[in-house]
N, C-alpha and C positions, 0 to 999 in steps of 0.2 A: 162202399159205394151206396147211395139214398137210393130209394126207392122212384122209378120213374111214374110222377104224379102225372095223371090222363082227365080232361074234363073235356068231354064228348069229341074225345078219340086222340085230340092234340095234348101235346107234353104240353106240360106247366112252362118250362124255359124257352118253347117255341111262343109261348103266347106271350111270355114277356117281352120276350127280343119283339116280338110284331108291334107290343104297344110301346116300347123303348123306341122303334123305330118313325112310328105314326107320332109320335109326341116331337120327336125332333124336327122330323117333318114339316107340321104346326108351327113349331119353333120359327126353322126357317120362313115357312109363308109370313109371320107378322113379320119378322125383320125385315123382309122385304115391301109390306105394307109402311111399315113406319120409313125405311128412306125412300118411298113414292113421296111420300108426306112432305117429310123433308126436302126434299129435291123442288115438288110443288112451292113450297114457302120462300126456298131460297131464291128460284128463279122469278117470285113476286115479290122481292124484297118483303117477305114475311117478319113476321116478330119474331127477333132470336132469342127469346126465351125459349117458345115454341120449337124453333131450329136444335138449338142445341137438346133441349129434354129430347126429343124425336131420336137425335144423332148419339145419347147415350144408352137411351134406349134401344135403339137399334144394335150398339157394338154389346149391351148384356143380352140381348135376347141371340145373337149369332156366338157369343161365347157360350150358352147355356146347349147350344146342339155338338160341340166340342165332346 
């Protein structure tokens, strides 16, 4: 069994899993900034360039909190 690493009092794997956590997190909030975006553009007959980049965007960034 490894030794249990401490940096000011917390385990190494607790501080991971909290920044594994907060990152996903992040993750989630642009995915959801980006189809506001989308959702904006489509309901103003926006450019779908714009629409679609957004809407891939969106399905990589919510596959990345998987």
């Amino acid at each position: 069994m490894g030794a249990d690493i401490r940096i000011g009092g917390i385990s190494l794997d607790t501080r991971t899993a909290a920044a594994n956590s907060a990152a996903r997190d992040w993750l989630e909030t642009q995915a959801r900034v980006a189809a506001y975006w989308r959702d904006v553009l489509v309901d103003r007959n926006g450019d779908l360039g714009l629409i679609e980049a957004l809407d891939t965007h969106y399905a990589f960034l919510l596959a990345a909190t998987r």
